[in-house]
Structure formats: structure tokens, C-alpha cells
N, C-alpha and C positions, 0 to 999 in steps of 0.2 A: 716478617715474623722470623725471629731464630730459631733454630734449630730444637735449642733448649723451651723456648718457647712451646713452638709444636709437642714437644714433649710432653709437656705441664697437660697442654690444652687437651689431646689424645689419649692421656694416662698412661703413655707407653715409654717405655726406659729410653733413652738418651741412648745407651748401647745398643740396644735392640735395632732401632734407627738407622743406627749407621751399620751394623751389618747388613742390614737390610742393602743400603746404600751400595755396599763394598760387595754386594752381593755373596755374601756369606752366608745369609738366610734366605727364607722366601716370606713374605707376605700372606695370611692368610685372608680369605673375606672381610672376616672380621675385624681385622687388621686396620684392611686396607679402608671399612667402611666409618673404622674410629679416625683416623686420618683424615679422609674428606671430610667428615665432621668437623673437626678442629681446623681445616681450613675456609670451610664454610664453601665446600666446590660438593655437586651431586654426585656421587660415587657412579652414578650411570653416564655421566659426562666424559670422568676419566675412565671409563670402561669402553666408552666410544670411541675415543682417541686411541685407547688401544689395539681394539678393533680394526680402525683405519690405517693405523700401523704394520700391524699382520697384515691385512689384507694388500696392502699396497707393497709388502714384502713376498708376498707370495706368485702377487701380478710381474714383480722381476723374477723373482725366481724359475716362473715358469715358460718365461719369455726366454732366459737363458736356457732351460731345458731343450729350447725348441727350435735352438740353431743347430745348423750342422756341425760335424765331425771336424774339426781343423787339423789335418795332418802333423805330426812331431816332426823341429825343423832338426835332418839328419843330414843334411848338405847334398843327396841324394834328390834327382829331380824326382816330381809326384808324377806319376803316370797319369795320362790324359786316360779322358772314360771313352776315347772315340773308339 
């Protein structure tokens, strides 16, 4: 399906779209729920995937959080903790 297709098929402007895209705008529910329409995909489907997205974003994220401290390289030895 093209672009302009989707369009037709959603009732939603061609422009609108692509800002959307270019992320210039945001998506509203309603939006997003005439959209999966037009693609014939359940709006709870793609709502899942993005779910799984965050959340497997957040599982790095907090794994980074939870390493140590790595000294700034100053050319200066790092003092032992003995």
C-alpha cells in the first residue's frame, strides 16, 4: 500500500502523515486507531509491539544504570581501594 493510499483509506491528509513520519507531530489515539484500520493490523497489536519496545528499552537502560562508576581517563594512575 502507498503512502497515498493509506491516506485515502484513513481519511487522513497525505501531510499529516508524513509529519507524523518526520516526527513533527504526534499521533493521537484516534489517529493512530484510524490508521490500523486502513491497514487492517489491531490497534492492540501495534500497541503491544510498542510496549515491548519500551520495555526492553528500559531493561537496557537500567542495566546501564547499574554498572559501576568508570574513572575519567586523566593519565593519572586510579588509586587502589586497598
Amino acid at each position: 500500500m502507498t503512502l497515498r493510499q493509506l491516506s485515502a483509506r484513513a481519511r487522513v491528509s497525505l501531510g499529516y502523515i508524513s509529519e507524523i513520519e518526520r516526527g513533527h507531530k504526534e499521533a493521537s489515539s484516534e489517529l493512530l486507531a484510524s490508521l490500523c484500520s486502513a491497514l487492517d493490523l489491531p490497534l492492540s497489536r501495534l500497541l503491544g509491539e510498542v510496549t515491548d519496545s519500551v520495555a526492553a528499552h528500559e531493561r537496557r537502560t537500567a542495566q546501564v544504570a547499574s554498572l559501576p562508576a568508570v574513572p575519567a581517563r586523566t593519565g593519572e594512575p586510579v588509586p587502589s581501594a586497598a
